[in-house]
N, CA, C and O atoms as a DFTB+ gen file, in Angstrom:
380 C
 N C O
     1  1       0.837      -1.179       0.000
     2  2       0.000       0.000       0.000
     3  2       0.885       1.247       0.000
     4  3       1.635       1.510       0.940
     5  1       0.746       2.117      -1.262
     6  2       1.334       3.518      -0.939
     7  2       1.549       4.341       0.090
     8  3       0.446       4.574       0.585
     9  1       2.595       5.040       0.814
    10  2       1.633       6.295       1.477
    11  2       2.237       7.597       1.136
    12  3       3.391       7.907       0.840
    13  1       1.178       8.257       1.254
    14  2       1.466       9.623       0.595
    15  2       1.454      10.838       1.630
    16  3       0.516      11.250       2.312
    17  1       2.806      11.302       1.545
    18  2       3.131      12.267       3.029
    19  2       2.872      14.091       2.416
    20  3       3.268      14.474       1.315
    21  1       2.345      14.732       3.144
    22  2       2.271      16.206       2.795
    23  2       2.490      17.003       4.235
    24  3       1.953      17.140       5.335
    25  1       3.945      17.549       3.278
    26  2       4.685      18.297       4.148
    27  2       4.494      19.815       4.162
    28  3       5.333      20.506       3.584
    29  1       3.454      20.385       4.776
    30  2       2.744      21.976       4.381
    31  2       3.654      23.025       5.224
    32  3       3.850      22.999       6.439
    33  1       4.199      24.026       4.203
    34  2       4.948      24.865       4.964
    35  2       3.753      26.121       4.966
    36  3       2.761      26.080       4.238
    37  1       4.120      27.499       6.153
    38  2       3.303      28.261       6.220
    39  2       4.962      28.992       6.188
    40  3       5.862      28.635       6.948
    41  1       5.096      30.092       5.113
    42  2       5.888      31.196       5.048
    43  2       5.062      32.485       6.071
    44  3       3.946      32.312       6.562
    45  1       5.862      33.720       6.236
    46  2       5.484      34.816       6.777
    47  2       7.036      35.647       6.146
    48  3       8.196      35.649       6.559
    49  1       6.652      36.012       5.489
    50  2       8.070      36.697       4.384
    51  2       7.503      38.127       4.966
    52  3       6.370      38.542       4.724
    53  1       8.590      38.894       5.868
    54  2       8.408      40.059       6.273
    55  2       9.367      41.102       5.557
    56  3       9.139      42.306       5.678
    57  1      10.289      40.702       4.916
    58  2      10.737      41.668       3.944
    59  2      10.527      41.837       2.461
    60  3      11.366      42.118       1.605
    61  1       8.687      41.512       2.277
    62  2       8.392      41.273       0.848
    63  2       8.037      42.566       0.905
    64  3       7.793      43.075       1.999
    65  1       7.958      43.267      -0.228
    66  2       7.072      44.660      -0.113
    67  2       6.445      44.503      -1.445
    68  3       6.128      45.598      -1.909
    69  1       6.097      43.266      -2.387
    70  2       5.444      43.186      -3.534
    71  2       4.466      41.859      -3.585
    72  3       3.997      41.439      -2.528
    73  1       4.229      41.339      -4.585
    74  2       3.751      40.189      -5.117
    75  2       5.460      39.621      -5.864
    76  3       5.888      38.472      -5.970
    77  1       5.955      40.624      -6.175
    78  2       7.228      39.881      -6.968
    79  2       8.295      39.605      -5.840
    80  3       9.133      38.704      -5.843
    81  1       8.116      40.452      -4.991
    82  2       9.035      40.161      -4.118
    83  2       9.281      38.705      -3.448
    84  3      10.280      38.004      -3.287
    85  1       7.906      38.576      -3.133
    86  2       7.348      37.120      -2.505
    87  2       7.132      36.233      -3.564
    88  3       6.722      35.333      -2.833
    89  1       7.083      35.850      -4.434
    90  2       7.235      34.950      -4.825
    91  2       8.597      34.803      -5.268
    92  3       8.915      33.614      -5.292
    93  1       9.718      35.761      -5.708
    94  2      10.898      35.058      -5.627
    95  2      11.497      34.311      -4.704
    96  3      12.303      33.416      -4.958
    97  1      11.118      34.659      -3.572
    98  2      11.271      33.697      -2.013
    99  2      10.724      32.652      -2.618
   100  3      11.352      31.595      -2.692
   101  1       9.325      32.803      -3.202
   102  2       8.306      30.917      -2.429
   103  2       8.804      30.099      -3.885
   104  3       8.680      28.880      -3.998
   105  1       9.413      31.016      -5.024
   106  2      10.006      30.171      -6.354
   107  2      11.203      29.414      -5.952
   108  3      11.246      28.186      -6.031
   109  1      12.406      30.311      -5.418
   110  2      13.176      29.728      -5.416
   111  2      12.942      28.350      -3.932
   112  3      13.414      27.219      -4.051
   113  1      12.362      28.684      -3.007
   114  2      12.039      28.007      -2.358
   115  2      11.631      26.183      -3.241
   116  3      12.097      25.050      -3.129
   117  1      10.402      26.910      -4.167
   118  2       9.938      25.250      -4.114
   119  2      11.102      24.285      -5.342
   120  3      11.291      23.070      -5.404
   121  1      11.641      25.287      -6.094
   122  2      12.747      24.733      -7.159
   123  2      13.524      24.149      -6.421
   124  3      13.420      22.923      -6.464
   125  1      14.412      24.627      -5.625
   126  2      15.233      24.132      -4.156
   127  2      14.878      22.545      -4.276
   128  3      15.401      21.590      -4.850
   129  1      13.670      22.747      -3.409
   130  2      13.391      21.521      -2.702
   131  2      12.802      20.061      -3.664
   132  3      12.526      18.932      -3.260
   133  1      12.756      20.675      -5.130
   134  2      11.855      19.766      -6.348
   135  2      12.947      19.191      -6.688
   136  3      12.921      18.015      -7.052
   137  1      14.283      20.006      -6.628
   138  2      15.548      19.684      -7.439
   139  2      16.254      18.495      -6.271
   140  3      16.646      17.381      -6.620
   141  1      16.294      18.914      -5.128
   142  2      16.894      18.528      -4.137
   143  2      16.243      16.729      -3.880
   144  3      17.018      15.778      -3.978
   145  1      15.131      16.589      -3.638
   146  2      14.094      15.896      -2.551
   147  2      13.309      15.425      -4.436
   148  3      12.911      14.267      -4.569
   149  1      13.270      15.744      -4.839
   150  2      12.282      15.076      -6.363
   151  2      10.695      14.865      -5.822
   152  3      10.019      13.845      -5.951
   153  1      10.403      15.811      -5.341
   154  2       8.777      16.117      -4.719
   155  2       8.101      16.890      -5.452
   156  3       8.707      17.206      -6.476
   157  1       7.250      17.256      -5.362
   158  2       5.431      17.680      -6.001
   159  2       5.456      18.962      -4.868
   160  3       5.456      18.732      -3.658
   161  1       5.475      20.197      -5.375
   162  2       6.032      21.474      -4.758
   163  2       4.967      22.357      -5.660
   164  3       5.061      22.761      -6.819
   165  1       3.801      22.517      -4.571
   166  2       3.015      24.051      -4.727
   167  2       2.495      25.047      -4.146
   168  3       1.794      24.684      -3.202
   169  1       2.533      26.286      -4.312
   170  2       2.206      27.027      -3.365
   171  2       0.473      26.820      -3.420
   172  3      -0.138      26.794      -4.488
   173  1      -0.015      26.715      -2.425
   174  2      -1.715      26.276      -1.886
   175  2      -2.633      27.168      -1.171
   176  3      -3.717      26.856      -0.678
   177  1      -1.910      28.635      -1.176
   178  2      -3.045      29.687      -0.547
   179  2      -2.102      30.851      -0.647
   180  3      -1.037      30.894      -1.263
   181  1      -2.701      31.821       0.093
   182  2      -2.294      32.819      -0.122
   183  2      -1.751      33.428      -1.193
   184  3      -1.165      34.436      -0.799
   185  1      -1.649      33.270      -2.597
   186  2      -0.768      33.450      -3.988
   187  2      -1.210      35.089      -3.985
   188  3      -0.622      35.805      -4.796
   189  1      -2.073      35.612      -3.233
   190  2      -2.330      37.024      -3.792
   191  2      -1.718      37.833      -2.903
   192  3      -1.289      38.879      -3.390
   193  1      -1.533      37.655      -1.649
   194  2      -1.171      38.343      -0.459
   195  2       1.025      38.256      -0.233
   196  3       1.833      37.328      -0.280
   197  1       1.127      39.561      -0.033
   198  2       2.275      39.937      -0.463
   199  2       3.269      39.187       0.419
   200  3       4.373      38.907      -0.048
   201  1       2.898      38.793       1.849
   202  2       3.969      38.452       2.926
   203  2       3.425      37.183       3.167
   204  3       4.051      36.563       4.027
   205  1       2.569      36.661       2.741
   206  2       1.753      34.934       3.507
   207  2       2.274      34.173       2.434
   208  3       2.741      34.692       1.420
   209  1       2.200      32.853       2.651
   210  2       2.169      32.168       1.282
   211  2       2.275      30.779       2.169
   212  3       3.100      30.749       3.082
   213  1       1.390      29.557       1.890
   214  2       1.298      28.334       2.023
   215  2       1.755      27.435       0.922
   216  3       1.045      27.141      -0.040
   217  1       3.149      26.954       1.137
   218  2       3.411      25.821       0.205
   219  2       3.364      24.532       0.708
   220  3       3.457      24.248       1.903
   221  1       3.221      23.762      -0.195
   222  2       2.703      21.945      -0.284
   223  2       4.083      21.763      -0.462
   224  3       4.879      22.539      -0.991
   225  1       4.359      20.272       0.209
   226  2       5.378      19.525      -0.544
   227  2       4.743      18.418      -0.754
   228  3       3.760      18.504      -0.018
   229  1       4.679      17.027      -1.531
   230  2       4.190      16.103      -1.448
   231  2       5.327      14.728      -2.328
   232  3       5.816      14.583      -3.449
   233  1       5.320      14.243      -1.499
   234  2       6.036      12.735      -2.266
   235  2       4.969      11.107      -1.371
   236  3       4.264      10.928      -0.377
   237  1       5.569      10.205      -2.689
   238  2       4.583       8.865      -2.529
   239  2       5.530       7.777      -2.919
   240  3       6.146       7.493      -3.946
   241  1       5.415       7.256      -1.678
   242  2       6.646       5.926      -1.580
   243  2       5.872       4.768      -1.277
   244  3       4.734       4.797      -0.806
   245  1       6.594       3.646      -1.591
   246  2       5.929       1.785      -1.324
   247  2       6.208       1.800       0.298
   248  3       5.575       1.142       1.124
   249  1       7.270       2.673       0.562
   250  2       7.683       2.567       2.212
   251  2       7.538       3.930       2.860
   252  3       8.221       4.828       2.368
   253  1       6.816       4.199       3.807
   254  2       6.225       5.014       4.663
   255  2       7.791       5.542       5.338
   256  3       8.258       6.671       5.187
   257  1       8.336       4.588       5.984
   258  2       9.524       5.125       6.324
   259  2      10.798       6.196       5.399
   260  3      11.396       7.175       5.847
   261  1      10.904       5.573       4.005
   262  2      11.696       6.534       3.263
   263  2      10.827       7.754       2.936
   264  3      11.304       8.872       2.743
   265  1       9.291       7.413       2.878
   266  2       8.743       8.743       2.521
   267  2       8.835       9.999       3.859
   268  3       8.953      11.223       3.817
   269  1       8.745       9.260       4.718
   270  2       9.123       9.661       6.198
   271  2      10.662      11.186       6.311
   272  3      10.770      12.405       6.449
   273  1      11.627       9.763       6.102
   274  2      12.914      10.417       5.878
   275  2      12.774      11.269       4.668
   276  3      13.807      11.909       4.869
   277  1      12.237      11.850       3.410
   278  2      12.131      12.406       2.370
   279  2      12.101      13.867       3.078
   280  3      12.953      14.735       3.267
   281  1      10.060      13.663       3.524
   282  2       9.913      15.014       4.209
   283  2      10.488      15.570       5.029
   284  3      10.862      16.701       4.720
   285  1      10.807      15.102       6.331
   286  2      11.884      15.175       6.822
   287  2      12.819      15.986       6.926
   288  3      12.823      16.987       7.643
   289  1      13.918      15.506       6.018
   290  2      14.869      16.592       5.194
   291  2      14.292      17.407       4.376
   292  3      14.780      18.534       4.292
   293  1      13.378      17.149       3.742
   294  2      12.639      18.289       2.868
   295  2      12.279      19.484       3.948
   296  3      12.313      20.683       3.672
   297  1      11.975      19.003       5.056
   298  2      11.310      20.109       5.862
   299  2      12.267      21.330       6.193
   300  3      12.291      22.546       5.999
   301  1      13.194      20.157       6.916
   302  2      14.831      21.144       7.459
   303  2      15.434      21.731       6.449
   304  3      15.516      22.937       6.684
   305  1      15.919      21.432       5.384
   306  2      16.073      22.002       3.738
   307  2      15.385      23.370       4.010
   308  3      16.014      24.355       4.397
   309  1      13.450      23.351       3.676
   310  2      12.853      24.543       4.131
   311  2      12.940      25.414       5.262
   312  3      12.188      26.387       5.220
   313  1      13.763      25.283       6.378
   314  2      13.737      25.759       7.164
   315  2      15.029      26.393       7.241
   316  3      15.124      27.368       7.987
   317  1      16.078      25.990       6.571
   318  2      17.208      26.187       6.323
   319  2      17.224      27.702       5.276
   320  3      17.899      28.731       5.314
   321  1      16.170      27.231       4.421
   322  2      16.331      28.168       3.614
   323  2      15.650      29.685       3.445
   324  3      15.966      30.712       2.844
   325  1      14.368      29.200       4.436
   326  2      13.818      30.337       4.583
   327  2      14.046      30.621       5.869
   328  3      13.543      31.739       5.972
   329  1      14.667      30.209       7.378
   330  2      15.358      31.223       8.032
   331  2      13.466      31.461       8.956
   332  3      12.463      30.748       8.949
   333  1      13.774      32.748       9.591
   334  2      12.465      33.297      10.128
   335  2      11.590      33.418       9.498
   336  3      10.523      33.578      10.091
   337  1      11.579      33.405       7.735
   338  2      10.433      33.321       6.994
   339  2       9.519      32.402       7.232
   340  3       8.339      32.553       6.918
   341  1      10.174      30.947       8.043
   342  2       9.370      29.651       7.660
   343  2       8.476      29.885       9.357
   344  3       9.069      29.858      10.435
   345  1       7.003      30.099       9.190
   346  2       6.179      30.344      10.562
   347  2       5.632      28.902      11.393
   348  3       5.453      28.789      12.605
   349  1       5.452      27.955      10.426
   350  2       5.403      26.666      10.369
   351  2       5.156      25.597       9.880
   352  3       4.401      25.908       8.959
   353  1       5.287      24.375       9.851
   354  2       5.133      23.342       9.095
   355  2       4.928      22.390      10.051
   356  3       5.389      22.370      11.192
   357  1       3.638      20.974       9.095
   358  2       3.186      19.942       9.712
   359  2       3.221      19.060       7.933
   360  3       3.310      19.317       6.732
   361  1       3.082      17.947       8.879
   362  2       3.630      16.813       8.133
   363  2       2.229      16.111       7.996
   364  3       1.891      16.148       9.179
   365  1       1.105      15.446       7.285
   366  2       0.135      14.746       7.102
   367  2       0.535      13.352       6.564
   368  3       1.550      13.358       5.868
   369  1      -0.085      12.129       6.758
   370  2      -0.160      11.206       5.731
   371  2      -1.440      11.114       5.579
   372  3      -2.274      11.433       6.426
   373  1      -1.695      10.595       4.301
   374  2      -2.735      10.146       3.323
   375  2      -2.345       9.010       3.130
   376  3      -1.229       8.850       2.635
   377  1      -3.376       7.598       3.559
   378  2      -3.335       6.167       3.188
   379  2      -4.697       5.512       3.303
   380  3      -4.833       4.320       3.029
């Protein structure tokens, strides 16, 4: 049986002062982690609002445990990279 882990980050980008500003954060953010981790990377709310932004990560493994370890590092990766930007993140499975 598959399981399918979703790793939801909540940004708070306090030095955006645009729409362009913030999404060069949440772009390079999800390229990062697509290139890095080979995950399913989208931003899921906020796309209009200049300093918020909710991104998805999602990967689907035969073993719960490597999908485990995926997010995981995917998470710390995000947290690494966005610094005080990242406000928080939770981890879901779907099975």
């Amino acid at each position: 049986m598959p399981s399918i882990g979703v790793l939801t980050l909540e940004l708070q980008i306090e030095l955006a002062h645009s729409l362009k500003d913030k999404r060069s954060v949440v772009k390079g953010l999800k390229d990062r982690l697509r290139r890095k981790f080979n995950v399913a990377v989208a931003e899921i709310a906020h796309q209009d609002s200049w300093q918020r932004s909710t991104v998805a990560v999602v990967t689907v493994s035969g073993d719960r445990t490597f999908a485990e370890k995926i997010l995981q590092a995917a998470e710390q990766d995000a947290a690494d990279i966005a610094g005080p930007d990242l406000a928080s993140s939770d981890i879901e499975w779907i099975e």
